[in-house]
N, C-alpha and C positions, 0 to 999 in steps of 0.2 A: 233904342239906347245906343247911341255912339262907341264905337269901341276906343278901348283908354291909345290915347298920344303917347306914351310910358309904361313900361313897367317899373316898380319899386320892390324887390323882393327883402325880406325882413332875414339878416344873417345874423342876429345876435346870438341862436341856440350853437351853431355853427364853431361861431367864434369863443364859445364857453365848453367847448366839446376837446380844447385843444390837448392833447396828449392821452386822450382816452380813443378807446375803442369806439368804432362807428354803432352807433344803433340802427332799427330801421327806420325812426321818426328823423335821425342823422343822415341816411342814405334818402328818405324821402326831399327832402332840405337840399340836398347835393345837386340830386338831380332836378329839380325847379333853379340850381345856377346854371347848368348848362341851357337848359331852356332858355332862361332869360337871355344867356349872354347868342346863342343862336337865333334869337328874335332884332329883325331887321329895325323895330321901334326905339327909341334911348332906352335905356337898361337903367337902375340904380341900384346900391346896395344899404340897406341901412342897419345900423349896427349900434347899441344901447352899451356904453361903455362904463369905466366909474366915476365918469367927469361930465357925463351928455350923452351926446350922439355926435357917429362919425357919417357918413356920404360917402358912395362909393361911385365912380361911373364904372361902364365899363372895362376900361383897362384895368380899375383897380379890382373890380370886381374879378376877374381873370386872371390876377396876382395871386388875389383870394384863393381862389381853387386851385392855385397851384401849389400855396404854401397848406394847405387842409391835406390835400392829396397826399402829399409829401412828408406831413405832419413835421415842416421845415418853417416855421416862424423867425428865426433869426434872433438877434438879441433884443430885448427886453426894450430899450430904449431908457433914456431918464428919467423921463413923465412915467412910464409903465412901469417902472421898476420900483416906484411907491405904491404901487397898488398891491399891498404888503399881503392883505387879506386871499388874494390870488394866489397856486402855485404858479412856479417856473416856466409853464408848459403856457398856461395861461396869460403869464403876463407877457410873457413873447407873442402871444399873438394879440395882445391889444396892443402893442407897441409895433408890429405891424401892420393893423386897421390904420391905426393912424398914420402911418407915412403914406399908405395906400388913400387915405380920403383926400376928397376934393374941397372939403367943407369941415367944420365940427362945430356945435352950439352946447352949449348948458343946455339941463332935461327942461328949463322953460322959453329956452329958443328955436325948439323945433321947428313949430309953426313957420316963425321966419326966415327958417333955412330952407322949410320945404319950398315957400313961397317963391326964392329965389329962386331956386334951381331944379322944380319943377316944372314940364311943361303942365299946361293948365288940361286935367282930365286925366289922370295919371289913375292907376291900378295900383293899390297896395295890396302884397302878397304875404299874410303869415303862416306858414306850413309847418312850425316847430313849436307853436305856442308859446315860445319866450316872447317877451314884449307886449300879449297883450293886458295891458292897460288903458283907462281910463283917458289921462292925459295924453299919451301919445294916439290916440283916435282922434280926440278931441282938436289935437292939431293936426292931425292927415286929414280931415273932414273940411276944417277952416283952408287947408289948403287946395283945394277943389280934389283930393283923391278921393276915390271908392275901396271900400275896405273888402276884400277878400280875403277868409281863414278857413283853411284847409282843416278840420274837428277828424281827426283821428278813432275816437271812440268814445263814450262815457264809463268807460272800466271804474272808474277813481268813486263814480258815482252809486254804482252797478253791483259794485263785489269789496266796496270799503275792507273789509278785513283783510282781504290782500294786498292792499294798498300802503305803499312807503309812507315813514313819518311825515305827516302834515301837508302830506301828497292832496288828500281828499279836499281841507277847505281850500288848498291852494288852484285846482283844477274849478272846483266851483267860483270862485272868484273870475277866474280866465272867463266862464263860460258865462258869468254875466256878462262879462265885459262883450261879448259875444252876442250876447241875445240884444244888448241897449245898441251894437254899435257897427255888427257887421253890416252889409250891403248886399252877399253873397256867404253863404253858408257851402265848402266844397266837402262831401262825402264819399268815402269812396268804396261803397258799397248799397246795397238797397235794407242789407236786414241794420247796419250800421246808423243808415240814417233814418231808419224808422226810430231807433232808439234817443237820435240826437233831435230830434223835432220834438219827442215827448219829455225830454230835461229841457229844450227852450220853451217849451208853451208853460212850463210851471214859471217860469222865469218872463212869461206876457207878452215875448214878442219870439215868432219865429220868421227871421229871417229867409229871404228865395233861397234855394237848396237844389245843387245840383250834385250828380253821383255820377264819379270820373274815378273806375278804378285806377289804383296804381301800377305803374308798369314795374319790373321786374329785368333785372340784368343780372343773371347770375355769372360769377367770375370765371376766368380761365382757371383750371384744375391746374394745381403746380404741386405734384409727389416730391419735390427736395424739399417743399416749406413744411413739412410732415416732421416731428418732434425725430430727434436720432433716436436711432430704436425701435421707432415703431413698426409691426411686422403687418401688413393689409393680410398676409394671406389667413391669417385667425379672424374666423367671420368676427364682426362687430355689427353694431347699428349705432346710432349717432341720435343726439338731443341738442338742438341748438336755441341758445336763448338764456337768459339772466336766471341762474337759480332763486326767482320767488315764487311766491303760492300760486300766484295765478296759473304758473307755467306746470304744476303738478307733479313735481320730481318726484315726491312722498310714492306717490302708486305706483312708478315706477323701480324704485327702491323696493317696495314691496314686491312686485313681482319677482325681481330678481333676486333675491332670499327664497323664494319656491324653486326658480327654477335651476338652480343646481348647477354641477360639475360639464353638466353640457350646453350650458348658456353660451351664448356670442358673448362675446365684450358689452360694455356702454358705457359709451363716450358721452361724456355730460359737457357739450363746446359752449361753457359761460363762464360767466365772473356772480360769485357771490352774490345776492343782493339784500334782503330786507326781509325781515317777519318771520326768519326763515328755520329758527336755532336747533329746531330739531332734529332738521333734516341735515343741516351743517355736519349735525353731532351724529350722525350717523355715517354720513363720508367720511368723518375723522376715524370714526371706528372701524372702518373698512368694509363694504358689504362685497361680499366676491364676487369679481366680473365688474367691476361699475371703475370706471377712472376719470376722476377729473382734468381736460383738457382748455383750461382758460385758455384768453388771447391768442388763439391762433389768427392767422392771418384769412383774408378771403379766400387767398388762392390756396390755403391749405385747408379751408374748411369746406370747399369745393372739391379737392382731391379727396378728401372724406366719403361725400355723399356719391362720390362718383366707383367707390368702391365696398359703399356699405350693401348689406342686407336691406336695411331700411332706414330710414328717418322715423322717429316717432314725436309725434305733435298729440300730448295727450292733456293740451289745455283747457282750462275750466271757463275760463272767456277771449276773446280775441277780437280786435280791432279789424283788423285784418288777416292776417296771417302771411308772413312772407317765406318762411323757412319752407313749408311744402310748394308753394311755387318754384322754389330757387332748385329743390333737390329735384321733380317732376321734367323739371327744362333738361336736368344733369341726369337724365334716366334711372333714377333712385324708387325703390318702392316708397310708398309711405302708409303708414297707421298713424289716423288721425282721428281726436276728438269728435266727435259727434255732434258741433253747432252750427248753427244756423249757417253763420255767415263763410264756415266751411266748404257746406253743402252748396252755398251759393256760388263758392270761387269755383270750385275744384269738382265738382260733380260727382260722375263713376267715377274716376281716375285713381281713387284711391279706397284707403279700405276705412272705414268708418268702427269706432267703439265707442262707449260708453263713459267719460270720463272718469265716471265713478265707479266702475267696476273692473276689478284688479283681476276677476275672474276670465273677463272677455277680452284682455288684455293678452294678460300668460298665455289662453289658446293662439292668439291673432300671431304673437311673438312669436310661438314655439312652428306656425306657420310658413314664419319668414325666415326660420332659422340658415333652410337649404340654399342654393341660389339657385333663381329662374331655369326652368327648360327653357326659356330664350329671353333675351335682354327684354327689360322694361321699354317700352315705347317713349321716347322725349314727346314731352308734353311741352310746346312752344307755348315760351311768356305773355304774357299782355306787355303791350311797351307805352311806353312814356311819353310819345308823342301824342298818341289819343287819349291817354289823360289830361297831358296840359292841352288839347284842344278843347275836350269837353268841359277842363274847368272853365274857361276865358270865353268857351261862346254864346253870343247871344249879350255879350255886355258893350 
């Protein structure tokens, strides 16, 4: 097979991300623009707007990551600034896409934008899962591209009951679209994509499949971005990630009601999410020792792990899992969940429990309380180049 004359990466999750906090399917996304735009081939950017699609080349594309970066979009624009349905944050950065595109069509002029201003044999790249759809395959195909989509996990499918409103059939739709239309299925794990070939074959077509961990950049540690106040030399441990079900805050709450007056701190570093009311309702009530630290910054949630006892990762399923790589790179203990795809990243390196058991938890905890006779060993990342090679090669 010829390898693609272009890349076209898909930034419309990107672009819809504007004024909120990065995720890690947000930071997987980021790092596939630096890719792109470090690839010696033409580059594109495409972007599903409330009017069509916009076209990025390169430059624009690298305005892109500069105004994400910066989370600096600029003003709204005239056209943007009807797009009433949007906040502020939002419509600033569709009125950015568009000064940045080289192109724009209505959602049924795609086709003929691609045609134009693709070269013939192009790579489309979707790693955020907005956009796929039907129609928009339908004309990257007519266009002579090859659809490449990065499949995250099947959680939505897997653990439904933890899954955000209308999360589930919304994900299922995606992943037909997925099964009728990909080219290339990218995984990025082995226990991962065992799971996503047995939700495409119900679905009659499994797509070629290949498994390109993701790489890992954990941030510089910055102690001033730390909230005023806060004291490091009181042991803590740290929980990073969206307070929902999947992520298991409940047993942790739980433990920390046993374990008393000589507990560390926990730092719970998320935002709110979904499904979630009881446990909401129990951080309103206060459980001692437990503090909510929303929206911190990277470089502060980095100075975090860099001074915790431990991270705890006591999820009930995971995609991947980014937060015990990121704290292992920053010489962090970690206590972690017990699955599969764990076991596959992270080996010995860490200490393994039981999700569901509150009792192997509190010992594992009351373990980590002390700090190390001698520092944690840095467990160096997987990086990001040998992912995006392993996903592109061979095509």
């Amino acid at each position: 097979m010829a390898a693609p004359t272009s890349l076209i990466l898909d930034l419309t999750r990107l672009a819809s991300r504007a004024g909120r906090m990065a995720t890690g399917v947000d930071r997987v996304e980021r790092a596939w623009l630096d890719a792109c735009l470090a690839d010696p081939r033409p580059v594109f950017g495409l972007v599903r707007t409330p009017l069509g699609f916009a076209l990025l080349d390169r430059t624009g594309m690298a305005g892109f990551a500069r105004a994400f970066d910066g989370d600096s979009w600029g003003r709204a624009g005239p056209v943007a600034a009807l797009f009433r349905r949007l906040d502020p944050p939002r419509r600033a950065a569709q009125g950015r896409v568009r000064a940045l595109a080289i192109a724009r069509c209505s959602r049924r002029g795609l086709e003929g934008l691609l045609r134009r201003c693709l070269p013939s044999g192009a790579a489309y790249l979707n790693t955020g899962h907005a956009n796929l759809d039907d129609r928009v395959m339908r004309a990257l195909h007519g266009a002579g591209a090859r659809v490449l989509v990065l499949v995250h996990d099947t959680i939505p499918l897997d653990l439904p009951q933890a899954a955000g409103p209308g999360s589930v059939a919304r994900f299922a739709r995606r992943l037909d679209v997925v099964a009728h239309h990909a080219d290339r299925v990218i995984a990025t794990a082995q226990a991962t994509a065992a799971l996503i070939e047995a939700r495409l074959a119900e679905r009659g077509r499994v797509p070629p499949m290949v498994v390109a961990p993701l790489g890992v950049t954990p941030a510089s540690p910055d102690p001033t971005a730390l909230p005023p106040g806060f004291d490091p030399a009181h042991p803590y441990m740290v929980v990073l990630g969206t307070i929902e079900p999947r992520k298991n805050h409940a047993l942790l709450l739980d433990v920390w009601e046993r374990l008393g007056e000589d507990a560390p701190r926990l730092l719970i570093c998320g935002a709110r999410g979904w499904n979630n009311a009881e446990v909401f309702a129990r951080l309103d009530r206060r459980v001692p020792g437990v503090c909510e630290m929303p929206g911190l910054s990277d470089a502060a949630v980095a100075a975090l792990l860099g001074g915790a006892r431990a991270l705890l990762f006591p999820s009930l399923a995971e995609g991947y899992g980014l937060p015990p790589l990121e704290a292992l790179a920053l010489g962090c203990r970690v206590i972690c969940g017990d699955l599969a795809i764990c076991r596959e990243l992270l080996g010995e390196a860490v200490v393994y429990c039981d999700p569901t058991d509150r009792y192997q938890w509190e010992r594992a905890i009351r373990a980590h309380v002390a700090p190390p006779g001698l520092p944690p060993p840095r467990v160096p990342p997987p990086g990001w180049a040998a992912h995006v090679e392993r996903a592109l090669r061979g095509l």
